[in-house]
N, C-alpha and C positions, 0 to 999 in steps of 0.2 A: 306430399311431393316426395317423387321417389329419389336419394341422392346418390344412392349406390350401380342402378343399373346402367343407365345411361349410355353409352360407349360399348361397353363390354355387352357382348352375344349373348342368348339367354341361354346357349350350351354352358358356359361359364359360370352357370351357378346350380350349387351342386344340386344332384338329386336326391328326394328325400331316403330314407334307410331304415331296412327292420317295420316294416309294416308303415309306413308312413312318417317314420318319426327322423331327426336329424341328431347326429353326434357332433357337439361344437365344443371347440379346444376352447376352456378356461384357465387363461390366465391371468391368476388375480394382481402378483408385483408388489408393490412395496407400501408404506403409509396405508393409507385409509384402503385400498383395492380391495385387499381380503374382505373387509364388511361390507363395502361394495356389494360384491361379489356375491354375497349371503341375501342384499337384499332384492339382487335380481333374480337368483332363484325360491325365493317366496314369492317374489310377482307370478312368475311363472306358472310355480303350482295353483296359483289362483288364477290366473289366465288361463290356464290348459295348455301354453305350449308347449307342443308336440318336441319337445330338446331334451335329451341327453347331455351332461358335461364330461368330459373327461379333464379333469382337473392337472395343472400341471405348474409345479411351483418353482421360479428360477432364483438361484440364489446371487446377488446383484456383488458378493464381497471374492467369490471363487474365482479364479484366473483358469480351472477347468470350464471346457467348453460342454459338457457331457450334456450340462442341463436344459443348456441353451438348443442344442442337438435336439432333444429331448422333445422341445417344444416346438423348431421349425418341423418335425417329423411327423409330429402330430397336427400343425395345420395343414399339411401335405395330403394325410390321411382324412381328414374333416373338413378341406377345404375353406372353411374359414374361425374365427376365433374371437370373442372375447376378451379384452384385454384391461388389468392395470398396469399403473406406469411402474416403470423400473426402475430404479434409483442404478446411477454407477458412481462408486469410489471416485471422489474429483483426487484423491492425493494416491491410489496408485497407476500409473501409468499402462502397468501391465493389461490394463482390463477394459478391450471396449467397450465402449454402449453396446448392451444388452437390446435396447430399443432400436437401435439405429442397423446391427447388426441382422434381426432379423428382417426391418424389412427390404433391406437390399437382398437377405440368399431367399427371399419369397417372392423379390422383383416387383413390392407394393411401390410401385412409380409417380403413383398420386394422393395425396393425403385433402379429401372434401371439407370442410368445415362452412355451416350455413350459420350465418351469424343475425338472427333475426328478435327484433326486441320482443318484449313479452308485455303482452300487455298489464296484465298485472303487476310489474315490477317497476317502480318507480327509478329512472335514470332522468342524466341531463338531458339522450338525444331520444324522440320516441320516431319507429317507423323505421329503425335501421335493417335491411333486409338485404345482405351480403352475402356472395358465398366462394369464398377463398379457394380455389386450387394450387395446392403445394408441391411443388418438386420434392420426392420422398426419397430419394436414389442420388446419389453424384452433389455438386454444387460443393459448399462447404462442409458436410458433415460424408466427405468421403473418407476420414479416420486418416489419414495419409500425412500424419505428424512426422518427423523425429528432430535429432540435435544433431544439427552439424558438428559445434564443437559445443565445450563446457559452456551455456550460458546465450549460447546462437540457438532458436528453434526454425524452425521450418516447416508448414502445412499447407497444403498442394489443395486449390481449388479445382475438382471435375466440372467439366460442361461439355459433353456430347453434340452432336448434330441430330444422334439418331435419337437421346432420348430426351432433347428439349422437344423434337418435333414432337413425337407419341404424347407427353405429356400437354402439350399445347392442341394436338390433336383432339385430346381428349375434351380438353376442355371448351374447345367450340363447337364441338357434336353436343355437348351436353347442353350448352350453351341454346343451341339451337333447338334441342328437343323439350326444351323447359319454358320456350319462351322468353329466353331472357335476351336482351337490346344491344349490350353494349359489354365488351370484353376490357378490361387496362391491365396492361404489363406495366411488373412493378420490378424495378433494374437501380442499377448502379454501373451503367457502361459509360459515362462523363469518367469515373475513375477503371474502373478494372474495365477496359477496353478490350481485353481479348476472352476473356470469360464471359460475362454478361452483355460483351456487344457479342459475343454468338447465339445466348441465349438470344436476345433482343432481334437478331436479323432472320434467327430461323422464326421465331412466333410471327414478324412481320409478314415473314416469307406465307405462314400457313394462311394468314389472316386474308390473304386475296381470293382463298378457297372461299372465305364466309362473307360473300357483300351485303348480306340481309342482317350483318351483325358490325356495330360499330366498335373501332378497336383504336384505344390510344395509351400512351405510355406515361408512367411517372417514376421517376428518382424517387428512391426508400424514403428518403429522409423528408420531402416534400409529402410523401405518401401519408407518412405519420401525419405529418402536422395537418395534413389535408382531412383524415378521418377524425379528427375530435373537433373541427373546425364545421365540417359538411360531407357527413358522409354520405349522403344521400345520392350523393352523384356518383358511387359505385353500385356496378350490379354482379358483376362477373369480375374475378382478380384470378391473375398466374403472375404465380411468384415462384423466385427461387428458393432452396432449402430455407435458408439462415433466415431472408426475408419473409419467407411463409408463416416462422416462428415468432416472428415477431409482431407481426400483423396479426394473425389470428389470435394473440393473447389479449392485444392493443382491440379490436374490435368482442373480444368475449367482456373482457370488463367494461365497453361501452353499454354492454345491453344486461348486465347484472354478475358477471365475475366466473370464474373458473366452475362453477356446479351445475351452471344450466345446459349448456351446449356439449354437442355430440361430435366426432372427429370419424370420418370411414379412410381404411387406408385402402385402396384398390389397387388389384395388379389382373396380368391378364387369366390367371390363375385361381388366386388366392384374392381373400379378404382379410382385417381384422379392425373390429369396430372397438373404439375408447373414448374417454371424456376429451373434447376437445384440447383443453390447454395440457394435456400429459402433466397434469400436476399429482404427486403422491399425496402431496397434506400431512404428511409425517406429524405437524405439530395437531393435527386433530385427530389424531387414534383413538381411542376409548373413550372419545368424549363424548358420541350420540350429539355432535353438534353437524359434522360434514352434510352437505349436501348431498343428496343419492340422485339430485335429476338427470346429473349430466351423463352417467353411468344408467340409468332404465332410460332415458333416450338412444343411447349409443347400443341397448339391447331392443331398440323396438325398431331401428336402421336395419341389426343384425336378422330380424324377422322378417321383413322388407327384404331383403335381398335373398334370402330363402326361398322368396313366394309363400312364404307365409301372412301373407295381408290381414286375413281378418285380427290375429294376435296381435302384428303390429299395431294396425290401430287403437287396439283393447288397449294397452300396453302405453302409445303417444300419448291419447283422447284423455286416458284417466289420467297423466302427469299433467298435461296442459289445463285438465279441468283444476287439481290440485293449487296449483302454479297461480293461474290466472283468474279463476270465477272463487272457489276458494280462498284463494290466499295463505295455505299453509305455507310460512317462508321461512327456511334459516336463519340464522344471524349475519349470513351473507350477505343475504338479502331485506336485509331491514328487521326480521321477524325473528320471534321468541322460540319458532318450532324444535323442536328436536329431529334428529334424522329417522326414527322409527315413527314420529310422529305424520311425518311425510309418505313414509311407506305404507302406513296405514290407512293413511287417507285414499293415497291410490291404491292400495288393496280393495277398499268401500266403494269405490268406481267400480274396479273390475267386476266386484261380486252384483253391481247390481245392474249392471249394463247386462250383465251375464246369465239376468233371472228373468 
C-alpha cells in the first residue's frame, strides 16, 4: 500500500536524473541516525537502487542557521530526503527545533504514520491496522514562545482555516483512495474552544464532501484510553500537531516499539521519510543493539514515492520476511539479534529474491 501518493498529483514527484537515477538529501541527525543511515545504504547496494545521497549533516547545538539552510536547500534541489531525528538543546532557548523548523519552511503539512501489527511480534493487541494523519505546520509546535515578565511564559497556539482544511482534505482523499470506512478527529475543543473548535468545525465542514466515509470525533485523552482498551475501532485518525505526537508514539508501542514503523512527512512540494516515533536512541549508539526496521521501512516508503516500485518492495518484502517468517528480532522486540544481524538477513532476502 502506497502511503505517500495519494492526494498529491503524480507531477509532484520528482523526476528521475542523470540517466535514470534519483539524488536524495540524506540526513542522518543525532543518536543512532548516522548507523542508520549506513545501513540503508548497504541495502541499497544490494538492492540496486537507482539513489544517489548527498549527505548533509545538522549540527543540533549551533544557534547558526547555515546548516539548517544547508539542508532545506538541498531538499528543494532533490525534492525529497531521508531523514534522522534531530536532537534540540531543551536548556538553550536560542535554538529552535531543527525538525520542526524544517518542515514548516518545506510546507510538509501532513506527517502519515500506518501503525499496523506485525505478525511476527508478539504484543497484548494483534490486528491493529491504523493510520495516523498529523498536522506537521501550525497547532502547538508553532515555536511562538516568549516571557512576558521574569517567571511568566507565553506560547501561542496556530490553527488556520486554510490549513486545517488542506490537511483534513488530504486526508479523506486518501481515505477514500485506499478503501478505508471510517475517519475520527481527535481534538480537545470541550477545553481550548477556539483553537481546536476551528480545527474540529472546519474537518466537520470537509467531512460532508465524503458521505461514502464515516467520520466521528473523540477528545485526546478518551482517545488514549480508548486505543490500548480497543483499538480496533480506528481506521483513519487526523489529529493536531501535539496530539499527532502522542498518539502515534501510543499506537507504535502497541504493535512493538519505536524500530518498527515508518513516518512520511508530505507537502505539496517536498517529501522526507523517517522512523516514525522521531526517536534518536542516543542511549543505543555503538551498541549494534538499535533496531534498523523502522529506518529501511521509511527508505522503502521513499522508493515508493519515487515510482521506484520494484526496489521498494525488494527492500518492504525482505524486512517483513526478516520481521515476521524469520524472526530475527532486537531486544526491542523480545529477541537476542544484533542490528547487523538484521541487516543481514535482509541483505539474504534481497540477494536472493534478486537471483
Amino acid at each position: 500500500m502506497n502511503l505517500t501518493r495519494g492526494y498529491l498529483k503524480q507531477a509532484d514527484i520528482p523526476l528521475a536524473k542523470y540517466g535514470g537515477r534519483h539524488t536524495v538529501t540524506m540526513l542522518p541527525g543525532d543518536g543512532i541516525g548516522p548507523e542508520m543511515m549506513s545501513y540503508v545504504k548497504e541495502v541499497f547496494r544490494y538492492a540496486g537502487a537507482p539513489i544517489d545521497f548527498e549527505m548533509i549533516q545538522i549540527d543540533p547545538k549551533s544557534a547558526d542557521s547555515n546548516d539548517l539552510n544547508n539542508a532545506i536547500y538541498s531538499v528543494k534541489r532533490n525534492g525529497c530526503a531521508i531523514k534522522g531525528n534531530i536532537e534540540t538543546d531543551l536548556l538553550r532557548t536560542d535554538i529552535k527545533s531543527r525538525n520542526v523548523e524544517m518542515r514548516n519552511q518545506l510546507d510538509l503539512f501532513v506527517n502519515i504514520v500506518h501503525g499496523r501489527s506485525q505478525p511476527g511480534v508478539s504484543t497484548r493487541h494483534e490486528d491493529i491496522d491504523i493510520v495516523m494523519m498529523r498536522q506537521n505546520t501550525e497547532g502547538e509546535y508553532a515555536m511562538m514562545e516568549h516571557e512576558n515578565v521574569p517567571g511568566v511564559v507565553e506560547s501561542l497556539k496556530i490553527m488556520t482555516d486554510q490549513h486545517a482544511e488542506r490537511l483534513c482534505r488530504y486526508s479523506y482523499e486518501w481515505a477514500r483512495a485506499n478503501g478505508r470506512k471510517k475517519v475520527t478527529l481527535i481534538h480537545k475543543a470541550n477545553i481550548m474552544k477556539v483553537t481546536d473548535g476551528l480545527f474540529l468545525e472546519v474537518c466537520r465542514r470537509v467531512a460532508k464532501d465524503y458521505p461514502d466515509i464515516t467520520t466521528n470525533d473523540m477528545i485526546i485523552d478518551n482517545c488514549c484510553m480508548q486505543l490500548v482498551s480497543n483499538p480496533w475501532q480506528f481506521d483513519v485518525m487526523i489529529l493536531t500537531n501535539l496530539y499527532g505526537t502522542i498518539v502515534s508514539n501510543l499506537v507504535c508501542g502497541l504493535i512493538g516499539g519505536p524500530g518498527t514503523m515508518s513516518g512520511s512527512n508530505m507537502g505539496p512540494r517536498y517529501a522526507i521519510f523517517e522512523p516514525a516515533t522521531r526517536n534518536t536512541g542516543s542511549s543505543l549508539v555503538g551498541t549494534n543493539r538499535a533496531n534498523p526496521c523502522a529506518m529501511l521501512n521509511a527508505s522503502a516508503d521513499m522508493l515508493a514515492h519515487l515510482g521506484l516500485d520494484y526496489h521498494s518492495t525488494l527492500v518492504r518484502d525482505a524486512v517483513d520476511r526478516t520481521v515476521n517468517v524469520d524472526k530475527v528480532h532486537t531486544e526491542d522486540l523480545g529477541g537476542h539479534a544484533t542490528s547487523m544481524d538484521v541487516v543481514q538477513n535482509v541483505i539474504d532476502h534481497i540477494k536472493s529474491a534478486a537471483n
